[in-house]
N, C-alpha and C positions, 0 to 999 in steps of 0.2 A: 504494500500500500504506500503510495507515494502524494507527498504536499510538493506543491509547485507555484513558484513565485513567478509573477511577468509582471516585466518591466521594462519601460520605452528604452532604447537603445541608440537615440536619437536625442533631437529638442521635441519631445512628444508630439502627438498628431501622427503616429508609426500604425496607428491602426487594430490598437489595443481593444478596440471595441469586442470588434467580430471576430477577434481570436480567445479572447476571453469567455465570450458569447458560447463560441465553437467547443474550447475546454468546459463551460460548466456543464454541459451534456454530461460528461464524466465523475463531475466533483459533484460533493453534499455539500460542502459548507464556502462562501465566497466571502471571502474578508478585505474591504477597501480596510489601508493600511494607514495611507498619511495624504496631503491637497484638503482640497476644501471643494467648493463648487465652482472654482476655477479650470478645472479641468472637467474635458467631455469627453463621454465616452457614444459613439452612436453606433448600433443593432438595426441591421436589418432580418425579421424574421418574418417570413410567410408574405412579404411585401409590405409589412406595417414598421416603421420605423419609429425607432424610440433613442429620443436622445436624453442620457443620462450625466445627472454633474455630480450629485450626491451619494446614488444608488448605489450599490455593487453590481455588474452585469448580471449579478446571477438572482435577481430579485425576478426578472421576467420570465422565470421558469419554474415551472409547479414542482413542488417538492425537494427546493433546497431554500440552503436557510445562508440569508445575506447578512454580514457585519458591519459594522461601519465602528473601525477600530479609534481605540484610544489617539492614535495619530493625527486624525482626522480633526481640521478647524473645520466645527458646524455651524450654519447659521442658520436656524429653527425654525426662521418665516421661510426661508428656500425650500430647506427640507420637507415642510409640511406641503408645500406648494407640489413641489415634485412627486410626491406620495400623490396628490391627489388628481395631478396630470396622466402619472403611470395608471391610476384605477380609470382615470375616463378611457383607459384604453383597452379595461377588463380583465386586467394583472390586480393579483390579489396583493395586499401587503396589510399585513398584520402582527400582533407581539409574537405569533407562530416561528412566521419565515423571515421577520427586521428584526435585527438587535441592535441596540446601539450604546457604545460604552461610556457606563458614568461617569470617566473621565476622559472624554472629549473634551477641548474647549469648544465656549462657543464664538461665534461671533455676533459681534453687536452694531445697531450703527451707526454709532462712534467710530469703530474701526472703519469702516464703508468710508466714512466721511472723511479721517485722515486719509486713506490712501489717496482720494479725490485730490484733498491739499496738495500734499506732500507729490504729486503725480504733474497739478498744475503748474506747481513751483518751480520743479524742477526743470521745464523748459526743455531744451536740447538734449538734459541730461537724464531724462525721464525713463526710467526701466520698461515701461512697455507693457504695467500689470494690466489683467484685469478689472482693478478698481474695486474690489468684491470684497476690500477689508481681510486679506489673507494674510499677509504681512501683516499688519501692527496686530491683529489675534494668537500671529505665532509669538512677536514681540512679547505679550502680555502675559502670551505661557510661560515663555524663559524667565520673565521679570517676576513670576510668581502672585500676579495680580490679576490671572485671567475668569471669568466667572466659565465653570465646568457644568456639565448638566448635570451632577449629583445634589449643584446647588440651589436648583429649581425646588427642591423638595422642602427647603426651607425658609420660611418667608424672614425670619431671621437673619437666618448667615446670608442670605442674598442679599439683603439690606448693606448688611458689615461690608460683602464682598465689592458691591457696588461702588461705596464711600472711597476702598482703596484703589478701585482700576479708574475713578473718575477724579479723583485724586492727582492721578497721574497724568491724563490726557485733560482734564482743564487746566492743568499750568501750562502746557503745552500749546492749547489751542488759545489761551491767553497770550503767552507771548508770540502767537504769529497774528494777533488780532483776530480771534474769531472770539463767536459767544459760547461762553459756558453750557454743557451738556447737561441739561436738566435730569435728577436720576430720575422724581417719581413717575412719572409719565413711564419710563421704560420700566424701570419696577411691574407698575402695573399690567404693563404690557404682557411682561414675561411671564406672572404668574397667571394670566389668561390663558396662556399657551402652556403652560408646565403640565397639566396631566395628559396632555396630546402627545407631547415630547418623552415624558417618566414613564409612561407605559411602553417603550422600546427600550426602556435605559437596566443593563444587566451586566453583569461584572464579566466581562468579555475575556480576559484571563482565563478565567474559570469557565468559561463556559467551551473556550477551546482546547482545555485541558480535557476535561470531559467527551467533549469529538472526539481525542486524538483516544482516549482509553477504549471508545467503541469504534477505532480503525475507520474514522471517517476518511474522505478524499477531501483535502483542503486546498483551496484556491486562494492563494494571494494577490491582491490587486492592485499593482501601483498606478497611482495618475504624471503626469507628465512624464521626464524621458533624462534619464542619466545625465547631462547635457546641462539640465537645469537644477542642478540635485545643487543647495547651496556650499556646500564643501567643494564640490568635484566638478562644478560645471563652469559654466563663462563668465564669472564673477564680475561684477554685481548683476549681472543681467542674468540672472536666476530667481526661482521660487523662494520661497520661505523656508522649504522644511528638505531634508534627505529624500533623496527620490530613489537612490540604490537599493538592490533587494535586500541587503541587512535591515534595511529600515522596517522592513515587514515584522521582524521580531518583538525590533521594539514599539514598533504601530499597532499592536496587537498582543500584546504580553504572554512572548511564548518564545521560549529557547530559540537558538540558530538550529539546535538539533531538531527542529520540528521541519525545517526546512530541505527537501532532498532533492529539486530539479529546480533551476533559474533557466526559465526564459525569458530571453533578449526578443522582443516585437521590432524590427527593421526595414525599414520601408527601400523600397528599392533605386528609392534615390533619395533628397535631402528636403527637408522643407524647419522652413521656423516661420513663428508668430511673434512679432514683438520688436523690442528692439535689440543688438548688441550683434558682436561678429558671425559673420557667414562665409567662411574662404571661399565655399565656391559657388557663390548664389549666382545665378544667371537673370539679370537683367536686357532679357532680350527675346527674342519669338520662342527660343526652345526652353526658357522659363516661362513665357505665356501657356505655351502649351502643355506643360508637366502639369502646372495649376487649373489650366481648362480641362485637362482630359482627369486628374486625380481629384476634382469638385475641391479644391485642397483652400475652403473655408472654413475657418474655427466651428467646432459645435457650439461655444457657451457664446461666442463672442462674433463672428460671422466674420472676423476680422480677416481679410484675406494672406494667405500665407505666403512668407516669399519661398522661392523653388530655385533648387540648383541640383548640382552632378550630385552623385554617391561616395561621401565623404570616406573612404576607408580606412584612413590616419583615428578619424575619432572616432570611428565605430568599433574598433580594433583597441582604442583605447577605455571606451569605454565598457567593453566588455570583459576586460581585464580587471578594469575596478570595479566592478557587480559581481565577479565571478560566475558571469550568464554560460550557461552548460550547452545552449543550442540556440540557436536562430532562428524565428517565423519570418519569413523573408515575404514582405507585404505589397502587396501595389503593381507585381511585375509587369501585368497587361498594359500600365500606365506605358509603358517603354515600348508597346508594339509598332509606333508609327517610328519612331526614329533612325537613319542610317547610320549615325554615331553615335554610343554610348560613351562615356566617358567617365572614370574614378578615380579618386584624386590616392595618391597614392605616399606622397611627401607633401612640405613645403618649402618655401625657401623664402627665409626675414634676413633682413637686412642680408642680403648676400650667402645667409647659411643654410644648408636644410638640415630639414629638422624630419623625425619620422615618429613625434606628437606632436599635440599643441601645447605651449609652455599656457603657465600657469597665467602670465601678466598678459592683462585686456589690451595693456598697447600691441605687444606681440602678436595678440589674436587679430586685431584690427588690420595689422600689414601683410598677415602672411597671405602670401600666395599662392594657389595648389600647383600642386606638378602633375601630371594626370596621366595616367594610361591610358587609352580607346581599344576599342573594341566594336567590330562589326554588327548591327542592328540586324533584324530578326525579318520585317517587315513583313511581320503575317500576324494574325489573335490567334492571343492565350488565353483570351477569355473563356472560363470554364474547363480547362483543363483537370484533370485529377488525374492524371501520373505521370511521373517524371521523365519516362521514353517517349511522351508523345510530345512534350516542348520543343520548338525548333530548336534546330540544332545551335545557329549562335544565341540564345536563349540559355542551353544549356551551358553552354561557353564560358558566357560572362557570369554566372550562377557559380560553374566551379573554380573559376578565378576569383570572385568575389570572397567566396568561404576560404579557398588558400591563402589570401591577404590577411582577411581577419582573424585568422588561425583560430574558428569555433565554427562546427558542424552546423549544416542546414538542417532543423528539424521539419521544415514545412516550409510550403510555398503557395501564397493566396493567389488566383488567377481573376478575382473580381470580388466587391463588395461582400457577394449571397456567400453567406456561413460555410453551404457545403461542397465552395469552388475552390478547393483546397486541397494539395496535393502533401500526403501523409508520408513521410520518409520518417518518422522517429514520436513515437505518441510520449509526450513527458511524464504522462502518468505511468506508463511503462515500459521504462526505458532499461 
């Protein structure tokens, strides 16, 4: 019986959806790790599409039970929002198949409203969030002043709790001239909502401890994409919280030993949202067209994405630092109209090459790719499902791709639909 983490292996938007979608078939228990509603996840199943910011994928499937782990900044007017978008679509959710752990933070907003600030302020130098209060909610965790959803239960200690997180952001929003955040209005807000929210809220620790003694199939769910992970990605032009699959243990209160397969979700070429370095972003017809034919607009945010080659410097690096076991190689059919494909393979800053990306944002900003090609396919892979029937330069740049990043293809999507998916390695058992 094997637990399997997936994780963008990318700046996320790799396609996490419909592969996660595809694995809970298999798994009982789907546990989101760590993100907020800034990241989306979109399922297509049966032609009914459901795009997810808060949910686990594996809420839209009868008879498994979704987590929304301690990692996780909640904001409880979203969450309840999305609950009720998912049922107008005849998906059940209930304290059966949701759980959500009483120590999540939440968010509030106040945070919504700093990011706003703090995003208008910054001018040129803006990171490119979503604006959703994700950052200063993780800020409030670290600072020990964030209100948890255990605190809802107490009209008490949410009073206390309030005093010290508003404490904090009205001297704040005082000294950049804004008005003070009135608590009682939110106060009361939040206890409106508290038995909506405390009837999901169950000590998630324990309750995955429990899975794990009756040999469940656990699924780990990260949002965003190694890339963006605040340690290890393109600093500062990163999320809030750890995006690597270690972070699933502690998103979730459960050993590393609970964890036996890391997949890497990998798109088969490059895309970001936002702002901060891209080496090989293509500004030009064959980045219009990666974006027109990959629909490659944000789910939460509609924000259009930029596109370039298939970076295999960071994907190779990144896969190193998640310790990702196999590759869902995403998007391929996106590359059937092109005559050149192209992967970047080094760079070269100031004069040197480099075969990573260094750590310093100036560095990322200059480097250049060096890139290998490779001959185009010019036929569909749409709906393929095995591997001997892909064209041959299809199959090509597939096995030079995995040689590069020195980690096995476990699978390879040939379109959006779940079941256009060609199975060379199943992670549950591998």
């Amino acid at each position: 019986m094997k637990n399997v983490v997936v994780v963008g292996s990318q700046w996320g938007d790799e396609g996490k959806g419909k592969i996660v979608d595809w694995l809970s078939s298999e798994a009982d228990i789907i546990v989101r790790f760590q993100g907020g509603h800034n990241a989306g996840h979109t399922l297509v199943i049966d032609g009914v599409v459901y795009k997810l910011r808060l949910l686990p994928s594996g809420i839209v499937r009868k008879n498994k039970i979704s987590i929304i782990g301690n990692g996780v900044v909640v904001d409880p007017w979203a969450l309840l929002e999305e609950i009720e978008e998912i049922k107008s679509k005849s998906v059940e959710v209930n304290s059966d198949n949701l759980i959500l752990s009483e120590a999540a933070t939440l968010i509030l907003p106040f945070h919504k409203e700093m990011d706003e600030i703090r995003e208008d302020a910054a001018g040129k130098s803006k990171i490119g969030t979503t604006r959703r209060g994700i950052g200063p909610a993780y800020e409030d965790k670290i600072g020990r002043r964030s209100i948890r959803v255990m605190d809802l239960a107490s009209e008490n200690n949410l009073d206390k709790r309030l005093d010290v997180v508003l404490g904090h952001h009205n001297a704040i929003r005082k000294g950049l001239g804004k008005t003070e955040f009135k608590k009682e209005q939110l106060k009361k807000d939040l206890l409106n909502i508290a038995p909506q929210i405390l009837k999901f809220s169950q000590p998630v620790w324990k309750k995955i401890d429990e899975f794990k003694s009756q040999n469940k199939k656990i699924l780990f769910e990260g949002a965003q994409g190694v890339l963006l992970d605040v340690d290890h990605g393109t600093y500062p032009f990163v999320t809030s919280s750890n995006t690597v699959a270690s972070s699933a243990a502690t998103g979730s209160g459960c050993g590393i030993n609970s964890i036996n397969y890391i997949l890497g979700i990998t798109k088969a070429y490059t895309t970001r949202v936002g702002e901060g370095p891209f080496p090989t972003e293509l500004n030009d017809e064959i980045g219009d067209l990666l974006g027109t034919r990959g629909k490659e607009f944000g789910t939460v945010t509609s924000r259009k994405r930029r596109c370039g080659w298939f970076d295999g410097v960071l994907v190779r690096q990144t896969l190193k630092i998640s310790g990702i076991d196999g590759i869902a190689l995403t998007k391929l059919d996106v590359l059937d109209e092109l005559d050149e494909i192209k992967m970047c393979v080094a760079y070269e800053i100031n004069g040197k090459k480099f075969d990573y990306l260094p750590a310093s944002v100036d560095d990322q900003f200059i480097a250049k790719p060096i890139y290998n090609s490779y001959p185009g396919w010019k036929s569909s892979t749409v709906g393929i499902k095995k591997f001997e029937e892909l064209p041959k330069n299809a199959k090509y740049y597939i096995k030079e791709l995995e040689k590069f990043v020195e980690t096995k293809i476990s699978s390879i999507s040939t379109s959006p639909e779940r079941n256009d998916t060609i199975l060379i390695q199943d992670p549950f058992n591998f």
